[in-house]
Backbone as a printed PyTorch tensor [residue, N CA C, xyz], in Angstrom:
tensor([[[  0.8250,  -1.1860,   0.0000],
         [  0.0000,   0.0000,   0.0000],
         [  0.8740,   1.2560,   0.0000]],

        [[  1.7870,   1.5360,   0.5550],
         [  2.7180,   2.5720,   0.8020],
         [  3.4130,   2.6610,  -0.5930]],

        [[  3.8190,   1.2500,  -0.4630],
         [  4.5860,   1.6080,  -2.0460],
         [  4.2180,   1.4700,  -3.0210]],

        [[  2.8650,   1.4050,  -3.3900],
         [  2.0410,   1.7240,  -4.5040],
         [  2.1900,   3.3030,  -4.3330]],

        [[  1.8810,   3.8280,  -3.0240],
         [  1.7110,   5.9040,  -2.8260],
         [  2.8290,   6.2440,  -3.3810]],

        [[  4.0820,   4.9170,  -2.6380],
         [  5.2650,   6.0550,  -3.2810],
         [  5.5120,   5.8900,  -4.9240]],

        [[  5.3400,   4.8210,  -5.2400],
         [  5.6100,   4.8700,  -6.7450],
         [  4.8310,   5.9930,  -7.6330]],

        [[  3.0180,   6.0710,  -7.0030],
         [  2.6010,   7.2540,  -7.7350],
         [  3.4220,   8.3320,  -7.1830]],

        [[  3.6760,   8.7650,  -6.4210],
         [  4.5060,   9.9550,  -5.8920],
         [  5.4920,  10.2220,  -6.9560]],

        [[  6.3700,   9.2020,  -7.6690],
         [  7.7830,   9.6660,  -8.1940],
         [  7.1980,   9.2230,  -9.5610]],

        [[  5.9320,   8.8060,  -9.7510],
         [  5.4870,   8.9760, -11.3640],
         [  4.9140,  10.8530, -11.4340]],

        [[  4.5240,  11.4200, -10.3420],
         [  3.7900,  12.5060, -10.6450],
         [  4.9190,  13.1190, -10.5030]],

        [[  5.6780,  13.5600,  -9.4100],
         [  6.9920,  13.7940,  -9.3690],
         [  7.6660,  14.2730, -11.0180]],

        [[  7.8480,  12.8100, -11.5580],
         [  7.9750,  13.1970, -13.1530],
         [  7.5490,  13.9720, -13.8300]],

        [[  6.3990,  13.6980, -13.7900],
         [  5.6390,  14.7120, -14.6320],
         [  5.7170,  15.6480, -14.4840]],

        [[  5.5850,  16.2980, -13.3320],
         [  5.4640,  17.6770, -13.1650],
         [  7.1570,  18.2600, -13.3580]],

        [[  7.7750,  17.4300, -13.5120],
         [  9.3020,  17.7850, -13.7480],
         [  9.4090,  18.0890, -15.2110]],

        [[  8.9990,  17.3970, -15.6390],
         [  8.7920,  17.5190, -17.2520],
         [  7.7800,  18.2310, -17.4950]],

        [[  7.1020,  18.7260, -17.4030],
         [  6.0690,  19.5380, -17.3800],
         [  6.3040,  21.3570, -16.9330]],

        [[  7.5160,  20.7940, -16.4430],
         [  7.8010,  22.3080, -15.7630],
         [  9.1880,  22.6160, -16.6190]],

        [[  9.6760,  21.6470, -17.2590],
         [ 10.7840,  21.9720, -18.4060],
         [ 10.4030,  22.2570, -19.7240]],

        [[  9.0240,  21.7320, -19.8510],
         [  8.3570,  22.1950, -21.0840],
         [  7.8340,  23.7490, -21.0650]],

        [[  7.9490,  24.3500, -20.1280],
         [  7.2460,  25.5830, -19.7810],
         [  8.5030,  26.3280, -19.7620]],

        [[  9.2920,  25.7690, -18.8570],
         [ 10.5300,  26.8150, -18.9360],
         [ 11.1690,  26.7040, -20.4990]],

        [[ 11.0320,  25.6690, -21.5910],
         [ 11.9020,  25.8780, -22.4600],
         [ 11.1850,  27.0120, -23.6120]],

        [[  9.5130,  26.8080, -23.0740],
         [  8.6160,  28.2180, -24.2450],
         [  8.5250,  29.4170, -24.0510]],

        [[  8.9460,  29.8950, -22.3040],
         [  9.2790,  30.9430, -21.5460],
         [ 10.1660,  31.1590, -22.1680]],

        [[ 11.4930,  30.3370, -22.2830],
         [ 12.8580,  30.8140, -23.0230],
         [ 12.6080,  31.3710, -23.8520]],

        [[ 11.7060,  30.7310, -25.0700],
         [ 11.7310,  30.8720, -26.3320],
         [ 10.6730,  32.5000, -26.5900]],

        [[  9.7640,  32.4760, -25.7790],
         [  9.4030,  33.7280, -25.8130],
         [ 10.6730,  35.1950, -25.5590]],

        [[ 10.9040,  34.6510, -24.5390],
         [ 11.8180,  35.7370, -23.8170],
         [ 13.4590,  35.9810, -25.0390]],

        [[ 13.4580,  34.9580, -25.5130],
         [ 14.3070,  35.1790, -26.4990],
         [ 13.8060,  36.2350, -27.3600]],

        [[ 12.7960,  36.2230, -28.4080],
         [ 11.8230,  36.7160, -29.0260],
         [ 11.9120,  38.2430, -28.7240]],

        [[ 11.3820,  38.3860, -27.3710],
         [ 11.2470,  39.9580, -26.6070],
         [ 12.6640,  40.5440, -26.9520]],

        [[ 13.5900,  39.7280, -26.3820],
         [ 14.9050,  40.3770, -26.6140],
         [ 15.8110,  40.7060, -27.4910]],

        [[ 14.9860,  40.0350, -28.7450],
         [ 15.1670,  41.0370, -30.0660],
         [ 14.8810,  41.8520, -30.2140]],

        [[ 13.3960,  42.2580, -29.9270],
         [ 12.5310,  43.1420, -30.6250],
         [ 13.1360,  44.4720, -29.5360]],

        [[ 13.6120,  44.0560, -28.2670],
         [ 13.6460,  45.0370, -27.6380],
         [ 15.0190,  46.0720, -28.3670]],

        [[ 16.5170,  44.9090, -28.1760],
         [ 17.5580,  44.8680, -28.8970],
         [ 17.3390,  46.3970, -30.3740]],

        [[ 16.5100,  45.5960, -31.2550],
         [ 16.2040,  46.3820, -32.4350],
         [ 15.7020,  48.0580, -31.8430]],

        [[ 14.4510,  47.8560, -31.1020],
         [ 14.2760,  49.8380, -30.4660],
         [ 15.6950,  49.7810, -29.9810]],

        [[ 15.9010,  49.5150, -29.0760],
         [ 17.0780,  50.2850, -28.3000],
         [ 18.0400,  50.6720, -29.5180]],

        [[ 17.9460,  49.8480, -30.5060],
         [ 19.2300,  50.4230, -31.7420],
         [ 18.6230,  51.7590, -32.2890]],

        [[ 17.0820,  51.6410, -32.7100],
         [ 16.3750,  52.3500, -33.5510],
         [ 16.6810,  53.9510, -32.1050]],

        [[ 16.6690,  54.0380, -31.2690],
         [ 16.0910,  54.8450, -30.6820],
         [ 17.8270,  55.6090, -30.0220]],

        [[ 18.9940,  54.5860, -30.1940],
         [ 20.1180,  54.9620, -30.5560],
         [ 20.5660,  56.1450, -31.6500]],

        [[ 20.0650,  55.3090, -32.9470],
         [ 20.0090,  55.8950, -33.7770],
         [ 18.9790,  57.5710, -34.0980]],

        [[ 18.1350,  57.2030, -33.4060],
         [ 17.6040,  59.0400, -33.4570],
         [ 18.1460,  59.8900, -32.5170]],

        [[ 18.5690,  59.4260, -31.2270],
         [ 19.2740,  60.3540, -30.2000],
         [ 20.8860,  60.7600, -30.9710]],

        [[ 21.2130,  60.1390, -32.4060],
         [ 22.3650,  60.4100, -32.4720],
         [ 22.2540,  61.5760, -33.9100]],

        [[ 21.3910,  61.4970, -34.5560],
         [ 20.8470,  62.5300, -35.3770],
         [ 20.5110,  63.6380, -34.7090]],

        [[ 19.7280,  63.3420, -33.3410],
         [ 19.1150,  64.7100, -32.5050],
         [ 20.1180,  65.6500, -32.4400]],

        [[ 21.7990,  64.9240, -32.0030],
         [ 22.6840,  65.4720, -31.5820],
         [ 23.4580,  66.1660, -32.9480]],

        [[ 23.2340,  65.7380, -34.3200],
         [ 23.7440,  66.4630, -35.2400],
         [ 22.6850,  66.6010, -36.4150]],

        [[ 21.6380,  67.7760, -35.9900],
         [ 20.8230,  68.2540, -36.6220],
         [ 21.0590,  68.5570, -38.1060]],

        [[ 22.3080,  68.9490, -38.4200],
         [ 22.6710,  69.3630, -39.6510],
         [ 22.6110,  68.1510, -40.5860]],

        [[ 23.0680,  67.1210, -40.6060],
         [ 23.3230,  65.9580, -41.0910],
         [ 21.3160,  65.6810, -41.4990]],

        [[ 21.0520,  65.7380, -40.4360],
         [ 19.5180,  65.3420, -41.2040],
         [ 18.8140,  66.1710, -41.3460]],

        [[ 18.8120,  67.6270, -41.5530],
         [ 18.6370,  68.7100, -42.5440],
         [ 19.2370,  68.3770, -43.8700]],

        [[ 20.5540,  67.8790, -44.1160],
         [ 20.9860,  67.4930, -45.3270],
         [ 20.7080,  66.6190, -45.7020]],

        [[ 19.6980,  65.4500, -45.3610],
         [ 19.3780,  64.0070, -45.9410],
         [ 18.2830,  64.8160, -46.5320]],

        [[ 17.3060,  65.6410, -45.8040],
         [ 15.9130,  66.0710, -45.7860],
         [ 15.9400,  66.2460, -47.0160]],

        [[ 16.7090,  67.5310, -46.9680],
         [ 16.9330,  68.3820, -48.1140],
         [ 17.3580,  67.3450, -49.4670]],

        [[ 18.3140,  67.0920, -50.0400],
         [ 18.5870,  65.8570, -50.8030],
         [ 17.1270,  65.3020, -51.0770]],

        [[ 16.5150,  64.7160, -50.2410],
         [ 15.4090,  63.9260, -50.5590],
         [ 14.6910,  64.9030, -51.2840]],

        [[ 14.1740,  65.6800, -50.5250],
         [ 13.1980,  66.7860, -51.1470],
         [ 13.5120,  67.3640, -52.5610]],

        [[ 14.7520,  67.3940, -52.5490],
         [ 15.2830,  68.1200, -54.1680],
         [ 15.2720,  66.5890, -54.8690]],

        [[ 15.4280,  65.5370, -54.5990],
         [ 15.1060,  64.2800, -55.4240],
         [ 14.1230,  63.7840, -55.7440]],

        [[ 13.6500,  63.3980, -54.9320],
         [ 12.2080,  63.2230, -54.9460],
         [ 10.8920,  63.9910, -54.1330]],

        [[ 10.6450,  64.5930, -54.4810],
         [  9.6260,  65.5370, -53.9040],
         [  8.3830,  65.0280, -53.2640]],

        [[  8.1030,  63.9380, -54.1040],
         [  6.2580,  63.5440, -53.2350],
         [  7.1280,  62.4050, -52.4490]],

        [[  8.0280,  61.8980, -52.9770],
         [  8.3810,  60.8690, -51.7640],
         [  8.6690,  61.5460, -50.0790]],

        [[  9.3120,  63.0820, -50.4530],
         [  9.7960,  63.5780, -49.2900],
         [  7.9800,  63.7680, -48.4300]],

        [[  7.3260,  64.4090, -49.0700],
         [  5.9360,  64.7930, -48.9040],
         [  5.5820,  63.6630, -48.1070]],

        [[  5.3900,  62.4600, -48.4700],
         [  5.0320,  61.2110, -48.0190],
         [  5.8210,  60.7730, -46.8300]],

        [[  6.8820,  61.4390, -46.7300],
         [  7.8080,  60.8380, -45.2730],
         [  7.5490,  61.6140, -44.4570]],

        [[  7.8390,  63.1580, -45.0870],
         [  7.2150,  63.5860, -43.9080],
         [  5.7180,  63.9070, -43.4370]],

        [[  4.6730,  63.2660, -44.0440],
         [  3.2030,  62.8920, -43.2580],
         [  3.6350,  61.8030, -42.2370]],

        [[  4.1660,  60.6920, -43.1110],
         [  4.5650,  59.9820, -42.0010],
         [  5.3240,  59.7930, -40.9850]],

        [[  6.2850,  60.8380, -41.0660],
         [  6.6670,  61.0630, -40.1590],
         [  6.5390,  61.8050, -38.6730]],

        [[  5.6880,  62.2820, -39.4270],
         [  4.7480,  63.4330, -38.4440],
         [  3.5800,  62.6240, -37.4330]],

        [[  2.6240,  61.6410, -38.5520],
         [  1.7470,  60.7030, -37.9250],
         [  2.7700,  60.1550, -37.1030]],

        [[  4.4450,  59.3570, -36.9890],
         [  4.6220,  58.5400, -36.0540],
         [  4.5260,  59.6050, -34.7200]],

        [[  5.7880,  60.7480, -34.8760],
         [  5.6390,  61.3930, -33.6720],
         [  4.2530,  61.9150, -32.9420]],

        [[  3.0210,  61.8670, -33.7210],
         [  2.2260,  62.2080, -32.8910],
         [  1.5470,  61.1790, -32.4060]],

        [[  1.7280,  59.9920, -32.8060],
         [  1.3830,  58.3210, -32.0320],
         [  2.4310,  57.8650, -30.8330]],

        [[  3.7190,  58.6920, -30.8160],
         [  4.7480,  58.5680, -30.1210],
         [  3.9250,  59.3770, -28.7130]],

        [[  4.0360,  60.4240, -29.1620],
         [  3.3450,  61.4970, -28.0800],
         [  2.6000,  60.7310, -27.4160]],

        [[  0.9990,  60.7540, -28.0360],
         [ -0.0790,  59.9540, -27.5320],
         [  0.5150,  58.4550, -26.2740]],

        [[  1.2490,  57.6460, -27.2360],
         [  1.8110,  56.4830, -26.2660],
         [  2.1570,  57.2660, -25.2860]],

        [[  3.4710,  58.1120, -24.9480],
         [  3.8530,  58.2610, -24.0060],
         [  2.8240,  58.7560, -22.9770]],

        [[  2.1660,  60.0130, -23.3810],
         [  0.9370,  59.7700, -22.5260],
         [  0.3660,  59.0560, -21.4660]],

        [[ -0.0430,  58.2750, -22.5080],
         [ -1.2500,  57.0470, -22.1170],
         [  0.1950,  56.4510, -20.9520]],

        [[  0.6500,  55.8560, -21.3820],
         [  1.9160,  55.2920, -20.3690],
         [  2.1730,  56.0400, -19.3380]],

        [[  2.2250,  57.2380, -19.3800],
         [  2.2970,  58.2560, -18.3590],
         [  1.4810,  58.0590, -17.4130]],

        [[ -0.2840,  57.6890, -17.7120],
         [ -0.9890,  58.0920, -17.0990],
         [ -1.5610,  56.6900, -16.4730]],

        [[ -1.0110,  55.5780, -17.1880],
         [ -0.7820,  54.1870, -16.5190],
         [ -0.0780,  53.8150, -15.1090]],

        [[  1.1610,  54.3510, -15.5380],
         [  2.1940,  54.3690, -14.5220],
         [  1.8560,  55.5520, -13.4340]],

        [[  1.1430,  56.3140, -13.4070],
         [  0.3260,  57.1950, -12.2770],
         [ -0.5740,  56.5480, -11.7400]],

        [[ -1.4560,  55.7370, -12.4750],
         [ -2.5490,  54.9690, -11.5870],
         [ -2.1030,  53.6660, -11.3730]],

        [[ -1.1210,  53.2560, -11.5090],
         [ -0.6950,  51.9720, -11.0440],
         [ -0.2150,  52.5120,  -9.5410]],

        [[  0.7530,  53.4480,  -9.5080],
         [  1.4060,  53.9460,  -8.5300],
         [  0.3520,  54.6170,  -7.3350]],

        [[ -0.7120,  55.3440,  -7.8970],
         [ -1.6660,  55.5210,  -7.1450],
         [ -1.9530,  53.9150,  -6.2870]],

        [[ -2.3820,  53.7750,  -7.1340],
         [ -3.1810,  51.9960,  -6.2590],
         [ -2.5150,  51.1560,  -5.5500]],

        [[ -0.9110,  51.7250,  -5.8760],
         [ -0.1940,  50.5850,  -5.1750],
         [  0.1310,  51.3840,  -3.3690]]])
């Protein structure tokens, strides 16, 4: 009787061992995932703090573009304009997340 309990004991035992390596290996695989995407902003967001710092340089791409292609420039900068004002908005909203989280906590 006992060692029927213990044998189920070190069959469930198993399982849940394996069961808990199957979880940690899709956790990995997510968390891998994140740490690209994060990897890539942190480059992207590298890359604009380093233009911020030499304004001239992308006045001179602008320009170039604009004397090259004209509706293409037109078209970048709508869109460019739509991102920063979706940028704005996010930060916001995040702003006002991280206030009522902090409130409640």
């Amino acid at each position: 009787m006992i060692r029927a309990r213990l044998v189920a004991l070190a069959e469930r035992r198993a399982a849940l061992r394996a069961r808990a390596d199957e979880e940690r290996d899709r956790l990995a695989a997510l968390v891998g995932r994140a740490d690209a995407l994060f990897a890539a902003a942190a480059g992207v967001r590298r890359a604009a703090r380093a233009l911020g710092r030499r304004p001239l340089i992308l006045a001179a791409v602008a320009a170039a573009l604009a004397l090259a292609r004209p509706r293409q420039a037109l078209r970048l900068a709508a869109l460019a304009w739509s991102g920063w004002r979706l940028y704005r908005r996010l930060r916001r909203a995040g702003r006002a997340l991280l206030a009522l989280a902090a409130a409640r906590a």
